[in-house]
C-alpha positions as CSV (number, residue, x, y, z in Angstrom):
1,X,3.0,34.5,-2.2
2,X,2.9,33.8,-6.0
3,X,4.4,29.9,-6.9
4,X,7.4,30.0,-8.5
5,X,10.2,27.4,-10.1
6,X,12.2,26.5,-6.2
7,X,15.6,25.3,-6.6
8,X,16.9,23.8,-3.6
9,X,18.7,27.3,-2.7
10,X,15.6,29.4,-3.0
11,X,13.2,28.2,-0.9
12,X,9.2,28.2,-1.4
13,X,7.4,29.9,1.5
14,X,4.0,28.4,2.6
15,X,1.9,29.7,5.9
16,X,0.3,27.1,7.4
17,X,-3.3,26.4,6.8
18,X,-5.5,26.0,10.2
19,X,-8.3,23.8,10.4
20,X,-11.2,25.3,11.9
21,X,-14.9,25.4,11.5
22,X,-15.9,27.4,8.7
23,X,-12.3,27.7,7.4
24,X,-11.7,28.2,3.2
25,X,-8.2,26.9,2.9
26,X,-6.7,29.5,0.3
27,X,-4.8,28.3,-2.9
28,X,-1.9,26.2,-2.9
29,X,1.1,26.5,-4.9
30,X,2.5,24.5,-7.6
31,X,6.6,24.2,-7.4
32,X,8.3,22.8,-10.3
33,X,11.6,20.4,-10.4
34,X,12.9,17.1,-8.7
35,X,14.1,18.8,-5.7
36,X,13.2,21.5,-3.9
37,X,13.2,23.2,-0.5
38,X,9.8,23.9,1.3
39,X,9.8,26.6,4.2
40,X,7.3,26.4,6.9
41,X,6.7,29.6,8.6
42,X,5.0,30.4,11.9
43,X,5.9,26.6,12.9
44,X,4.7,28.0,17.1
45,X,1.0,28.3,16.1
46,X,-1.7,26.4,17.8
47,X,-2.3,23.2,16.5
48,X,-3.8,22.0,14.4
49,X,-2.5,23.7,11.5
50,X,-1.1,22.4,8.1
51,X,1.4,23.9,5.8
52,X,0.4,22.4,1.7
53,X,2.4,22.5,-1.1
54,X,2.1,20.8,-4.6
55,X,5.1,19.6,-6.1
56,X,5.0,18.9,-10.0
57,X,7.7,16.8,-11.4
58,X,8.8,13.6,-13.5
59,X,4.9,14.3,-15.3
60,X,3.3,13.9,-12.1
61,X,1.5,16.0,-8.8
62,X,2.6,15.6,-5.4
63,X,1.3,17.5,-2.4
64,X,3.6,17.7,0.6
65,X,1.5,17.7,3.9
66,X,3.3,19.1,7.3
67,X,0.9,18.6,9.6
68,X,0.7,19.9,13.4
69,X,-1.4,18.1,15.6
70,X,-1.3,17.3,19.4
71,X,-1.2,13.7,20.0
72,X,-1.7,14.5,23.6
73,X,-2.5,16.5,25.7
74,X,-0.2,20.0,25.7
75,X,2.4,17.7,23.3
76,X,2.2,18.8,20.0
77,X,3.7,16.7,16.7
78,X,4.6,17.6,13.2
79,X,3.8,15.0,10.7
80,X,5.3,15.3,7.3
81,X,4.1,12.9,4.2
82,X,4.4,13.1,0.5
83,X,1.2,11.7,-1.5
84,X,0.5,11.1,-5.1
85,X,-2.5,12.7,-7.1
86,X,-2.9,9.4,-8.7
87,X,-3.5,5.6,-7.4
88,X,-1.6,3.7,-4.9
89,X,-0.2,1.8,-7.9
90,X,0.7,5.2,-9.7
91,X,2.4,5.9,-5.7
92,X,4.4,2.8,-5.6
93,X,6.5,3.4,-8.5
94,X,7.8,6.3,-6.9
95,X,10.1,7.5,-3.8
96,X,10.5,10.7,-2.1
97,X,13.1,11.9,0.7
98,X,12.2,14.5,3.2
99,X,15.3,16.4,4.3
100,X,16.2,18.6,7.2
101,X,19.7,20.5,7.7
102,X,20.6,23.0,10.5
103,X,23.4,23.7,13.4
104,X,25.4,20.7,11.9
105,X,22.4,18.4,11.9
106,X,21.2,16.4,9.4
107,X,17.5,14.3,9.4
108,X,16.4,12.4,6.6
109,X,13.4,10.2,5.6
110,X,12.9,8.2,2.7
111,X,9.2,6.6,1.4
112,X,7.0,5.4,-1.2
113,X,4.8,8.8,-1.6
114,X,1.0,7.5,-0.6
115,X,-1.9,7.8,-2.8
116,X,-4.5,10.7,-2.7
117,X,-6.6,8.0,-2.4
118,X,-5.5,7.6,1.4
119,X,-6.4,9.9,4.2
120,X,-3.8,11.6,5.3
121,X,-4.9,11.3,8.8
122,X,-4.6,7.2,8.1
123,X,-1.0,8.1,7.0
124,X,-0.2,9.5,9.9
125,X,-2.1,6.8,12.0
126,X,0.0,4.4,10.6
127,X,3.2,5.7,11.3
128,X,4.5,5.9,7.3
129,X,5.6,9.8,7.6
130,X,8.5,12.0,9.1
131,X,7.5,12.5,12.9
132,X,8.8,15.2,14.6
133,X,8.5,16.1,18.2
134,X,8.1,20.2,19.7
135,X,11.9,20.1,20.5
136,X,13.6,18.2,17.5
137,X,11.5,20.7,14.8
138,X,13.2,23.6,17.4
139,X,16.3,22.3,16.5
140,X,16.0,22.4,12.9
141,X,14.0,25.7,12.7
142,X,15.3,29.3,12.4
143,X,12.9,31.6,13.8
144,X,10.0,29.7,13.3
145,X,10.4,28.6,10.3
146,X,11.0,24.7,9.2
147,X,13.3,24.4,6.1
148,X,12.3,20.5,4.6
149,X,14.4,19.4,1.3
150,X,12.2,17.9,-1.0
151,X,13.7,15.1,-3.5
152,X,11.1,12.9,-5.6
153,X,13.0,9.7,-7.8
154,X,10.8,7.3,-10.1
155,X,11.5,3.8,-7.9
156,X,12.2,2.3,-12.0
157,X,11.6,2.7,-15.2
158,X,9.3,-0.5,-15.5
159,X,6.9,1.8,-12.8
160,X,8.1,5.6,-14.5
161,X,6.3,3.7,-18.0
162,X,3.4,2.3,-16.1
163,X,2.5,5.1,-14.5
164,X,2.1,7.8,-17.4
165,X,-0.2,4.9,-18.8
């Protein structure tokens, strides 16, 4: 699907991105503005999978990773993290909230976006993302699809200067 400007009532669908042996991951789309909303589709596929999306706002890139993985055995995760194309620095003078809204429900998460720099694996080894268990992400899907808000702020405007240098 073609990227295209994503206010927060039209949302941007991504498939998710498996990775296997010998797998090309296709193109990823850029969405425009401070907030958005990213839909996941086909959430019940196999992990591991990832759904991508780049984000381009306040001058910068973002890419949003949602990340499936089984942790153990037969007990799939998703793992959602916001990083920076740009240094850790460039990464710290931002924040980003993650937000999810169904049945009456609300989740949120609020961060420092991570670097580029960093593995996104170490993100998620670390614990600094949005973890979501099989039956929470059930409660905030509609048919298999995962609807995540997407909000990006500069942290101040000592970092917003610093980090178009």
């Amino acid at each position: 699907m073609p990227a295209s400007p994503t206010s927060a009532t039209t949302p941007a669908l991504t498939t998710p991105r498996t990775r296997r042996r010998g797998y090309t991951l296709p193109r990823v789309d850029i969405l425009q503005g401070a907030e958005i909303v990213f839909l996941a589709t086909d959430m019940h596929l196999p992990a591991p999978a990832d759904w991508i999306i780049m984000h381009s706002c306040l001058g910068h890139h973002f890419l949003l990773v949602l990340r499936k993985r089984e942790r153990h055995a037969g007990h799939p995760q998703f793992f959602a993290t916001m990083m920076l194309i740009g240094t850790p620095t460039q990464a710290d003078c931002f924040t980003y909230r993650l937000e999810l809204n169904r049945n009456h429900r609300r989740l949120k998460w609020e961060a420092a976006p991570r670097s580029v720099l960093e593995c996104v694996d170490s993100v998620i080894t670390d614990g600094d993302c949005l973890v979501l268990n099989t039956s929470l992400a059930q409660l905030f899907s509609d048919n298999g699809s995962l609807a995540i808000g997407i909000a990006i702020t500069a942290a101040t405007e000592v970092c917003s200067s610093e980090a178009e240098m």
